[in-house]
Structure formats: C-alpha cells, structure tokens
C-alpha positions in Angstrom: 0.0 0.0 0.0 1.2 3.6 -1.2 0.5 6.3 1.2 0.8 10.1 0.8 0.5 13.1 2.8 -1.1 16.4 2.6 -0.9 19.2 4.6 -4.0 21.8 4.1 -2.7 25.5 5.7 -6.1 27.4 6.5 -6.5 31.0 8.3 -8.2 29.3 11.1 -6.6 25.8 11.2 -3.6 23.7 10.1 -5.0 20.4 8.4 -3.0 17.7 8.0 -3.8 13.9 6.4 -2.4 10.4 5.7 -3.8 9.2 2.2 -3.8 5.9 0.9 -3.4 5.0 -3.0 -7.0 4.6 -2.8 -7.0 8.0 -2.4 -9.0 7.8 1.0 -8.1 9.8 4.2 -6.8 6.6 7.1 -5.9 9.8 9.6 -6.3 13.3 9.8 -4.8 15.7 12.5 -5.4 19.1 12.6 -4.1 22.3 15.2 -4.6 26.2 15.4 -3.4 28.3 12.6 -2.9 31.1 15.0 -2.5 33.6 12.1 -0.2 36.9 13.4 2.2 34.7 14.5 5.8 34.9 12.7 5.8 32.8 9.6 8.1 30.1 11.1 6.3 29.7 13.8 3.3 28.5 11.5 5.9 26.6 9.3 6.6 24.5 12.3 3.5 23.7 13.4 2.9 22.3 9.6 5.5 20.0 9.9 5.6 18.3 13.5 1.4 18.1 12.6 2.7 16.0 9.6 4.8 14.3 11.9 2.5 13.9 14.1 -0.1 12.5 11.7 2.3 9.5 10.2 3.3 8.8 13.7 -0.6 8.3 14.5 -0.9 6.4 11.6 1.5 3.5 12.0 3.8 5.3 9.5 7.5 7.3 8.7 8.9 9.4 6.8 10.4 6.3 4.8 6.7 5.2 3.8 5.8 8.1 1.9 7.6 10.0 -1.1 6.2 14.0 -0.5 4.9 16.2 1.3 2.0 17.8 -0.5 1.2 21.5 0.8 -2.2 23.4 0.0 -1.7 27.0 0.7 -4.3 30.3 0.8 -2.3 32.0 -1.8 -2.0 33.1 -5.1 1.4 31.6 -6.2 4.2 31.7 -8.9 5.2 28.4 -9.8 7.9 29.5 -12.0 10.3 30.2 -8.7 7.3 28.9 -6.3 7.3 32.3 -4.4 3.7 33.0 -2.2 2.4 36.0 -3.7 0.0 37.2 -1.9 -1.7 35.0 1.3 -4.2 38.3 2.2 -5.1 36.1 5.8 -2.0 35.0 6.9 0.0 38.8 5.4 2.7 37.1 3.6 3.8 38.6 0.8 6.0 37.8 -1.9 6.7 35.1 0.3 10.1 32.2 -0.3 8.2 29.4 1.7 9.5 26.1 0.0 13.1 26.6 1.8 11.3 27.9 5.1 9.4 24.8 5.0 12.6 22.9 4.4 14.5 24.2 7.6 11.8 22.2 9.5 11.6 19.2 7.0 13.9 18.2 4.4 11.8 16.3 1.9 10.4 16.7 -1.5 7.6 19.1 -1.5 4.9 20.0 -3.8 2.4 23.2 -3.3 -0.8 24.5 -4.6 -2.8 27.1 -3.6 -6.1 25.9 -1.7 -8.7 26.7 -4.4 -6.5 24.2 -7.0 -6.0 22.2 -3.8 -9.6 21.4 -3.9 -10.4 21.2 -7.6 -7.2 18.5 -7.8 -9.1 16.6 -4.5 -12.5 16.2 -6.1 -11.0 15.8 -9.4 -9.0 12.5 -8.1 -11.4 11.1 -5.3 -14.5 12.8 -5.8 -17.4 14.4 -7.4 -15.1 14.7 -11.0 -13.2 11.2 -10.5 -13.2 9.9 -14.2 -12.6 13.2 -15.9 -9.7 14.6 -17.0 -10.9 17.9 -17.6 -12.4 19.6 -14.6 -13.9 23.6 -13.1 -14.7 23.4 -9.4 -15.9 26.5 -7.9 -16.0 27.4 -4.6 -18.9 29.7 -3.4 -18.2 31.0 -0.3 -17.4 34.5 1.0 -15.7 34.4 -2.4 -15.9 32.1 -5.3 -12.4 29.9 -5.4 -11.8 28.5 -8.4 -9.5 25.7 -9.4 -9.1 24.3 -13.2 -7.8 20.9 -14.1 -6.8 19.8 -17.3 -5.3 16.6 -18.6 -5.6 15.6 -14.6 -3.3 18.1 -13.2 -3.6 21.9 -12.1 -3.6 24.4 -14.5 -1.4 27.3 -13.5 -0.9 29.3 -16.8 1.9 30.1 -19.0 3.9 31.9 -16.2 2.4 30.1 -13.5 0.2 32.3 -12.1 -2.4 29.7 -12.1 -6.3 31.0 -12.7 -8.8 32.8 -11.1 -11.7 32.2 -12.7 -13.7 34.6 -9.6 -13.0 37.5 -11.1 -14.2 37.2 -14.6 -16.3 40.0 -15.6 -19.8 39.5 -16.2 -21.4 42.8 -15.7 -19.5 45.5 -17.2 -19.1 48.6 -14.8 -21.0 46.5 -12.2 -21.3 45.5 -8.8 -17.3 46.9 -6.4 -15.7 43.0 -6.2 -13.7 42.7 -3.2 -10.4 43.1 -5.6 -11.5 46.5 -6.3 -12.8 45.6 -9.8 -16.2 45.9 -11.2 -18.6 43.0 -12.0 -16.6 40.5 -11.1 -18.0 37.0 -11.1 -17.5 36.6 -7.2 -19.7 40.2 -6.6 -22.6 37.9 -8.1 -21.7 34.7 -7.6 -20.3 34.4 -3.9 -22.5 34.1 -0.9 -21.3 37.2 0.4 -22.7 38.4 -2.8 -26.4 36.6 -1.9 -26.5 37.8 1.7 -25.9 41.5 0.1 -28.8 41.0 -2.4 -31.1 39.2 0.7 -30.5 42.1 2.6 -31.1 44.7 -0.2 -34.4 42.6 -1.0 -35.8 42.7 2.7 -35.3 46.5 2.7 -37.4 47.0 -0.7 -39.8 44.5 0.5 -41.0 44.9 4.4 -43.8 42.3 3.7 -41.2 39.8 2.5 -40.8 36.3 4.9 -37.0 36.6 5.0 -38.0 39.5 6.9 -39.1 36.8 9.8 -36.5 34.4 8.8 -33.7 36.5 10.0 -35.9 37.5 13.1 -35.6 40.9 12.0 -31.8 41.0 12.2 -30.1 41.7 8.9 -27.0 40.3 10.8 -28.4 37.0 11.2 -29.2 37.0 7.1 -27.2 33.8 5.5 -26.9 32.2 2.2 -30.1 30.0 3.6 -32.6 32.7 3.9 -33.7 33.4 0.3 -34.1 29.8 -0.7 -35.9 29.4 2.6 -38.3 32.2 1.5 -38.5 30.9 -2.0 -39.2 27.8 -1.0 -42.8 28.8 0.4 -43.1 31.1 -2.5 -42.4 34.5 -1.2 -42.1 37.0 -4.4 -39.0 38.3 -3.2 -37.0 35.3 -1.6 -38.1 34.2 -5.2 -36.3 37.6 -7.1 -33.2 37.1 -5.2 -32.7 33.3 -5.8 -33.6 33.9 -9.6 -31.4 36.6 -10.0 -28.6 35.2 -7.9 -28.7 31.5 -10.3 -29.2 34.0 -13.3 -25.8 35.4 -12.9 -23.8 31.9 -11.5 -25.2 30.3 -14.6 -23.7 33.7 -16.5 -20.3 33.0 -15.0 -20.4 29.2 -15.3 -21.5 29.1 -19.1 -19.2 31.7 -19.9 -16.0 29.1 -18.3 -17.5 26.1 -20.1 -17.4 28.2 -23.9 -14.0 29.2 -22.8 -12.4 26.1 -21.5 -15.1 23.1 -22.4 -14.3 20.8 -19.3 -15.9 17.3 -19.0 -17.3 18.4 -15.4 -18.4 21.5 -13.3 -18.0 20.6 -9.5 -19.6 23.6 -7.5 -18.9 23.7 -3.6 -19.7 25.5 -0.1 -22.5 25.7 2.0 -25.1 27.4 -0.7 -24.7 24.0 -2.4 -27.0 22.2 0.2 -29.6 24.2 -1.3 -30.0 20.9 -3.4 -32.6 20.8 -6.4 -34.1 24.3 -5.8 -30.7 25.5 -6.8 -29.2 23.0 -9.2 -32.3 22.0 -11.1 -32.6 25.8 -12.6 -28.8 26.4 -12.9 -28.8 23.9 -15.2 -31.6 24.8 -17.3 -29.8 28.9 -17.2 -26.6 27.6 -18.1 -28.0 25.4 -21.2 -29.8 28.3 -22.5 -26.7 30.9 -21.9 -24.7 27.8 -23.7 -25.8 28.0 -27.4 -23.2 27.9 -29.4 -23.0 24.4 -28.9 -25.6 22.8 -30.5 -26.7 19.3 -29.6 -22.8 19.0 -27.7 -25.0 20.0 -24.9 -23.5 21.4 -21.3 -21.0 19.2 -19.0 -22.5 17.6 -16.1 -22.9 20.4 -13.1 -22.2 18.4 -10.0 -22.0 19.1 -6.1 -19.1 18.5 -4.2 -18.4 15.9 -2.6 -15.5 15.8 -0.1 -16.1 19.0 1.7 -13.5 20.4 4.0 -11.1 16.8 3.0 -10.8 18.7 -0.7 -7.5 20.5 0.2 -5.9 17.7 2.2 -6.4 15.2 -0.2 -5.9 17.2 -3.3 -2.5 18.3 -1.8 -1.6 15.0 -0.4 -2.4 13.7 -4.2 0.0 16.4 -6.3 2.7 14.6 -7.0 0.1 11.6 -8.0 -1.1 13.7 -10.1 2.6 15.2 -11.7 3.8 11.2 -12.0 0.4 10.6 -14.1 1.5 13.3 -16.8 
C-alpha cells in the first residue's frame, strides 16, 4: 500500500492527512493556525502536525515520497514564491526553503482553491474526468481548473482565477476593487448582500421573519428558505442570484469546455431548488453548442477533505502526466 500526505494551511486551522493509494483519508490531524504569529512559527506547526499524523498512523517518513502542501495564496510556480496569502500577510513570500529548515523532503504546493479542484477531481465528485472547473462559493468564489488531470497554472504560472471574470460591465465593487466580477454575483457574500437589499425594498417579505428581523443574522439559507414557500422576493433574489452563477459558469465552459463543473460551499446544500434551474440557465446561456450540450454540473463531494487530499495527491497527479 502507497500512502501520501497532505498538509491543508487554512487561516483558522492547520490540516494535516495520511492518504492511501486509494485515495481515502486513514488519519487526519489538525491544530490552530494562530495567524499573526511569525511565519516560522506556522511553518513549524505544519511539519511536527505531519509528523504527528504519520506517527498516529503507524507510519514514517520512509513510507511516503512527498509532502503535498495546500496554501491560501495566489502563487508563482515558475520560482514557487507566495504572492500574496491576504489572511496570513505574507507577501511575496520564499516558503519552500522555510518549509525545508523544519523538514527536508520533496515538497509539492498548490494554492487551496487548485487544492480542492485537484481533491474532487482525483477522489471525488469529478473522478473519471480529466478535464475539470470546481468553484468554490463562499465568502468568495475559489476557483480551481484541471486539465489533462493536473492543475492548470498558466503560462507563467500564475495559475487562474476564474472569480474574477467580468460578467457585468461597470458592475457591482468586487472585493479586488474591480467591477462585475464574477464573485460580486456569484459568492454568498454576494447573496446575503442581495437578501438584505431585498428585505429592505420589500417589508412584507418572509426573509423579513426568517432572520428575526436582524439583517445580521441574514445567511446564504434565507432566500431559498423564503423561495421555497413562495415568497415573491426570496423568489427575485434566488432567480437573479442563479441568473448570474449560470452567466459566470456558461461563460467558463465556452472558454475552456471541461468534462465536469464541480460547485462547492454551504449554498450547495440548497440541493434541487438551486441546481435543477442552474442547469436549465446555463443550457440556454450555452448556445453555441448545439446538440454538444453542457458538461455535467455536479456538487461537491468531499467537503473540508478537498485540500488535504488534493494536496496529499500532487505529485500523484505530476507522476500521471
């Protein structure tokens, strides 16, 4: 039995686990990421957790041939520098050799978003495709592209970010201080902002009594709650927000045409009421394709695992090519 190991760096927790060449977790550990600490401070806690995890596991460093390392940044693979990990501050960041001062052994990185695409892509909702778009919708929209079963990171290894496409010329401030970005539609942060806008143009509306009458306690749940019992505007907000995921989502599949779509995060548990209609939107935004018809939109599958095994899997993945 082959076994690999992935270490998952999150701002709230370091998440570390022992993979099999089934591609199933056999042990996970996982401590404090204790962000605003120095960085190699946080670079040892990764380690002795990986340690720690083949120790629980029966294992050693002999018994596995990588470290794989999913990090919350955008990187450039050409000289593997962070570039940018906005919840942890690093910046332009060497952390291959840091990492290396605490444990000498071959490494492989990706960011958490490609993490997680390469994850469901090898064990999960895209296993059997080779071509693959997951999409994280969350606070954001993550996004991770696989093609030809490994991570897609561009011609100077950038990678992708397929959040902040622009769907709505001179639209909605994103969060990178562009305009119309996918994510200021497509994220739940962007849905909570709509359900909020909604309740205040609508004082009649059930979300109103869904949230209690505290716009704080609004969530990505509320609108499809209210839709659900056929409240006009709970009804407007979850049409609209689908209207503009199936705009972003149709507009990747032209561009790229992957075998699979593989959406994740909590808005996902939604279930039919959300991915019955985003189907039918994106078919009818996807024309130019005749009878070829759209790729398969599918829910993810591993949920917070994604990262841990995608990274534990990266080198799987660079031996395959």
């Amino acid at each position: 039995m082959k076994y690999y190991l992935g270490i998952d760096l999150g701002g709230t927790d370091i998440k570390v686990g022992v993979i099999d060449e089934r591609h199933t977790i056999v042990c996970k550990h996982s401590v404090p990421t204790r962000t605003g600490r120095p960085a190699g401070e946080i670079i040892a806690d990764m380690a002795a957790a990986g340690r720690h995890a083949l120790n629980t596991a029966g294992l050693g460093e002999a018994d596995i041939g990588y470290v794989g390392l999913s990090v919350p940044s955008s990187i450039n693979h050409n000289n593997n520098r962070l570039i940018f990990a906005p919840n942890l501050k690093w910046k332009d960041f060497d952390f291959i050799p840091c990492f290396k001062k605490e444990w000498d052994v071959p490494l492989y990185m990706a960011n958490d978003a490609d993490s997680a695409a390469l994850g469901e892509a090898m064990a999960g909702a895209a296993r059997g495709y080779d071509n693959a778009v997951m999409l994280t919708l969350g606070t954001g929209i993550g996004g991770g592209l696989i093609m030809n079963r490994r991570v897609y990171v561009g011609g100077d290894g950038y990678g992708s970010e397929p959040g902040h496409i622009v769907i709505a010329m001179g639209g909605e401030k994103c969060g990178c201080g562009a305009y119309g970005c996918f994510e200021a539609y497509g994220s739940v942060t962007a849905l909570i902002r709509d359900t909020i806008r909604a309740i205040d143009e609508y004082p009649d509306t059930v979300m109103r009594d869904i949230c209690g009458g505290d716009l704080a306690r609004v969530d990505g749940r509320t609108p499809f709650k209210a839709a659900s019992s056929g409240d006009p505007a709970g009804m407007k907000v979850v049409n609209n927000y689908i209207g503009y995921l199936a705009t972003g989502i149709a507009t990747l599949i032209i561009l790229l045409r992957p075998q699979v779509v593989i959406l994740g995060g909590g808005v996902c548990n939604a279930g039919d009421p959300l991915f019955v209609p985003l189907r039918e939107s994106v078919t009818d935004r996807v024309r130019i394709t005749g009878d070829v018809g759209i790729p398969p939109i599918l829910k993810a599958e591993l949920g917070n695992d994604a990262g841990i095994i995608g990274a534990a899997l990266l080198g799987v993945a660079d031996d395959i090519n």
